[in-house]
C-alpha positions as CSV (number, residue, x, y, z in Angstrom):
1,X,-22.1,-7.2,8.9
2,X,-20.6,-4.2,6.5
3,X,-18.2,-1.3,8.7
4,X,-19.3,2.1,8.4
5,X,-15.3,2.6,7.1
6,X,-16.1,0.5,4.3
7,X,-19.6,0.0,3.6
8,X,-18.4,-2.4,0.7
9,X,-17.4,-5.1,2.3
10,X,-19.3,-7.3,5.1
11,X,-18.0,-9.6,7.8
12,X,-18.1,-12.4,5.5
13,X,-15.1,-10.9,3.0
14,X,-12.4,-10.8,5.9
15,X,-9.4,-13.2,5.8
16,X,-6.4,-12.8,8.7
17,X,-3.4,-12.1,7.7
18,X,-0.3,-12.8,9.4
19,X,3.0,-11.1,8.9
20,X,4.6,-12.4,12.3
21,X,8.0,-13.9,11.9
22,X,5.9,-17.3,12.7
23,X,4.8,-17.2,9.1
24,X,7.2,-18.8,7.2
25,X,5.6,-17.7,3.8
26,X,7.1,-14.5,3.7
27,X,10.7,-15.9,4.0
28,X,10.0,-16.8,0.5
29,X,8.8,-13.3,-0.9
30,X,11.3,-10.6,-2.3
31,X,9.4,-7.8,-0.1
32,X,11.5,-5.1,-1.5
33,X,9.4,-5.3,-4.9
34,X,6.4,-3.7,-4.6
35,X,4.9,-6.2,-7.7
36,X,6.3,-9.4,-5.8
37,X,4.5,-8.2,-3.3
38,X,1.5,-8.1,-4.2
39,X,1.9,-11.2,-6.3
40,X,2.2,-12.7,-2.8
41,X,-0.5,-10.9,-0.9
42,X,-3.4,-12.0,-3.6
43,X,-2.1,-15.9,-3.5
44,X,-3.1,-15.3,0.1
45,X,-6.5,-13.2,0.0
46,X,-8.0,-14.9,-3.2
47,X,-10.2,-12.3,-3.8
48,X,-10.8,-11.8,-0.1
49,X,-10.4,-8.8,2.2
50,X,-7.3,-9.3,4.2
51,X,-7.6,-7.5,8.0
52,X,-5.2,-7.5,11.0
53,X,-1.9,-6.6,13.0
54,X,-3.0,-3.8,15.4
55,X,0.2,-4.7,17.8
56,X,2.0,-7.1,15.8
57,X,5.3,-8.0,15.6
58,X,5.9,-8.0,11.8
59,X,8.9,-9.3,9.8
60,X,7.4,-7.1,6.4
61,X,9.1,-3.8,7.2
62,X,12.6,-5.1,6.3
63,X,11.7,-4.0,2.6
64,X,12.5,0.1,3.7
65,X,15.4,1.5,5.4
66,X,12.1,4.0,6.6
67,X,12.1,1.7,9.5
68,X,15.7,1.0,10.1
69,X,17.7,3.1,12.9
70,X,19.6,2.1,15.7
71,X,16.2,0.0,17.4
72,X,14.4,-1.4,14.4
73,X,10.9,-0.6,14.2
74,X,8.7,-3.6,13.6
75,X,5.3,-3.6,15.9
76,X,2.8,-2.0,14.1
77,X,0.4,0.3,15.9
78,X,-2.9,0.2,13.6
79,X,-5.0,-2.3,11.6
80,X,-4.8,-2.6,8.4
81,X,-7.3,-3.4,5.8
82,X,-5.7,-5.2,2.3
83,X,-8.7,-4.4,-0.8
84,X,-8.0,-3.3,-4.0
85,X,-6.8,0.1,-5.0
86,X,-9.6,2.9,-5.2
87,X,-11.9,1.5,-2.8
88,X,-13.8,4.1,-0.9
89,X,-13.3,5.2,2.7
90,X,-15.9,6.2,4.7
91,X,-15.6,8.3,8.2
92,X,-17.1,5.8,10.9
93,X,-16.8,9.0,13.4
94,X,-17.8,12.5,12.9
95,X,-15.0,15.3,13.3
96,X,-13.1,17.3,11.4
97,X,-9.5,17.3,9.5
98,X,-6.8,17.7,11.9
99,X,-4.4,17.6,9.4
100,X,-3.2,15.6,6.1
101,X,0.4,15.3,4.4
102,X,1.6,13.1,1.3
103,X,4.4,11.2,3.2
104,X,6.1,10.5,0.1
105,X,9.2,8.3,0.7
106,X,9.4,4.3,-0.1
107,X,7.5,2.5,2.7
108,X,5.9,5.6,4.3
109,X,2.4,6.4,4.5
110,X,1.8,8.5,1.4
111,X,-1.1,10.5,1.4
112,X,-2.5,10.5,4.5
113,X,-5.3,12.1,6.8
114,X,-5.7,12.5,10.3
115,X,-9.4,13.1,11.7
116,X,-10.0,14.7,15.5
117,X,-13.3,13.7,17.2
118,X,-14.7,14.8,20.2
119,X,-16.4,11.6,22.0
120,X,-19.3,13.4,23.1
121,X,-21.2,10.1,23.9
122,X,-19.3,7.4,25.7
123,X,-17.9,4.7,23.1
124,X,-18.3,1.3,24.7
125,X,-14.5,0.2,23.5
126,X,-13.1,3.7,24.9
127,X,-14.3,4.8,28.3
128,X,-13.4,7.8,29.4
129,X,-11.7,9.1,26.5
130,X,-12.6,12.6,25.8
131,X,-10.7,12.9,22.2
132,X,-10.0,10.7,19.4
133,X,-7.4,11.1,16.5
134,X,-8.0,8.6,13.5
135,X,-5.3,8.2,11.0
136,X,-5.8,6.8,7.3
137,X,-2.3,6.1,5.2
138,X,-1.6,4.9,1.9
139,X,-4.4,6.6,0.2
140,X,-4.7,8.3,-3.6
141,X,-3.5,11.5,-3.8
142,X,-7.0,12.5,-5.1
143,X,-7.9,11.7,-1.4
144,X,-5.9,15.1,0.1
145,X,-7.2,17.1,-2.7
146,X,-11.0,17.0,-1.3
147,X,-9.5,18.2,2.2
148,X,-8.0,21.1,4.3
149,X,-7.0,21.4,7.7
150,X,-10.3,22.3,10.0
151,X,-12.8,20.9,7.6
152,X,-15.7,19.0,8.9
153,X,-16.5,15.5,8.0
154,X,-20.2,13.5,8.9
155,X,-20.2,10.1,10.3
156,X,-20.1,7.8,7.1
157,X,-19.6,10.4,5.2
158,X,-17.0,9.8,1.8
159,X,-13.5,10.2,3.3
160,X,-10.9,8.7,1.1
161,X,-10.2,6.1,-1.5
162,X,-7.4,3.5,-1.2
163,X,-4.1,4.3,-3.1
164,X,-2.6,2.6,-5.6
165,X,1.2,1.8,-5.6
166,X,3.6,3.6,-5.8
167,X,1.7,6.9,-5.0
168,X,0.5,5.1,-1.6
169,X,4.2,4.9,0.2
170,X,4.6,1.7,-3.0
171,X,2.6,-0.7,-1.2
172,X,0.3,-3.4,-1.8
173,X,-3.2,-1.2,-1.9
174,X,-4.6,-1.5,2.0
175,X,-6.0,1.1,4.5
176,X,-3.4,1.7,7.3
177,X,-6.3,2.8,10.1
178,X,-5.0,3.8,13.0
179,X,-6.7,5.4,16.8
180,X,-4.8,7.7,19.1
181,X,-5.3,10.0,22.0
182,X,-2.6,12.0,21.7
183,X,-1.0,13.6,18.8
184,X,2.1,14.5,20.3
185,X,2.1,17.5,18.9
186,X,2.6,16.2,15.4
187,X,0.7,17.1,12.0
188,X,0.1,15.1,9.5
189,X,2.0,11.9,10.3
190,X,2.0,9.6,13.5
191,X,4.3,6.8,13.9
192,X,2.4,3.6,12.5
193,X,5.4,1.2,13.4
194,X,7.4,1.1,16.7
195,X,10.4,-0.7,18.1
196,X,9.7,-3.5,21.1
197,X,11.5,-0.5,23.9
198,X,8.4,1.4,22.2
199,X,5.7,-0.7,23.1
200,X,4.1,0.0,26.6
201,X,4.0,4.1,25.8
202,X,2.4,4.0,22.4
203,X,0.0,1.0,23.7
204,X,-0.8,3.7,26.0
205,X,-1.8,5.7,23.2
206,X,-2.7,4.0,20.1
207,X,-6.4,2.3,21.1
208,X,-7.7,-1.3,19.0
209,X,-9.1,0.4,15.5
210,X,-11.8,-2.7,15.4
211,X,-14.5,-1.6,17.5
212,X,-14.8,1.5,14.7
213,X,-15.0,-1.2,11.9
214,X,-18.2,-2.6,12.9
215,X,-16.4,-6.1,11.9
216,X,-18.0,-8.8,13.8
């Protein structure tokens, strides 16, 4: 089955990563470079797509003091979606732009947009939620240059393209694709990572992405 966020890429292209601290494959990757990286992340995906982590407990974010502090964030609040640089986004809601930034610093989101969508149907995986936020990071700049706050945007209309490194917050191309219900009165940026005292409020407010993937 192909997602209306990625019309590219069916069912049959996913591959489960797994970033958890049970994983002892990353213990032997230099995370810190950005090439090593990747290096890493294609022995894994082979040419697949690589999909997961909404909620888990990664080890990856030691590679940026962005996530250091006195609690160190490591449970990650979205899904992301590991495909090659410049592969198109589609809007799998219709809305409008909340906001966007370029969250330039090492780690970070880099460019990023943030959709509002009034639910004016009920969606099966959201009940009784009257307003969604969705939040794409680590895209191209050319991405924010289509875009300006209050814009509106069709279901499966062209969104976004993947980002290449280092422009993307120096990742590893992927889609960080996030769901909220509350902004908490931010623009253009939403925590994506949280520490474990964290948890229970944003799980309150960051929803499962998948059901807007259309991933079996």
């Amino acid at each position: 089955m192909s997602s209306p966020l990625f019309p590219s890429i069916s069912s049959q292209d996913l591959f489960q990563l797994d970033f958890t601290a049970q994983n002892p494959y990353w213990k032997t990757v230099d995370l810190v470079s950005t090439a090593q990286f990747q290096v890493a992340i294609d022995h894994l995906l082979q040419g697949r797509v690589g999909v997961g982590g909404y909620f888990e407990p990664r080890v990856i974010y030691r590679r940026s003091a962005h996530f250091s502090g006195k609690e160190d964030r490591s449970i990650h609040l979205g899904l992301d979606v590991w495909t090659p640089a410049l592969t198109p986004i589609h809007a799998p809601l219709a809305g409008k732009i909340h906001s966007l930034a370029d969250n330039a610093h090492f780690g970070d989101y880099g460019p990023t947009l943030i959709l509002e969508h009034p639910v004016l149907e009920s969606i099966p995986a959201y009940p009784e939620v009257k307003t969604l936020y969705t939040l794409y990071g680590h895209l191209s700049r050319t991405s924010l240059a289509r875009w300006k706050a209050g814009d509106e945007v069709q279901a499966g209309e062209l969104l976004a393209w993947v980002g290449p490194a280092p422009e993307n917050g120096d990742w590893p191309p992927h889609l960080h694709f996030q769901v909220m219900t509350d902004m908490l009165g931010k623009s253009g940026d939403f925590p994506g990572v949280c520490s474990r005292s964290e948890m229970s409020f944003y799980q309150a407010i960051c929803l499962d992405p998948w059901p807007l993937t259309g991933w079996e």
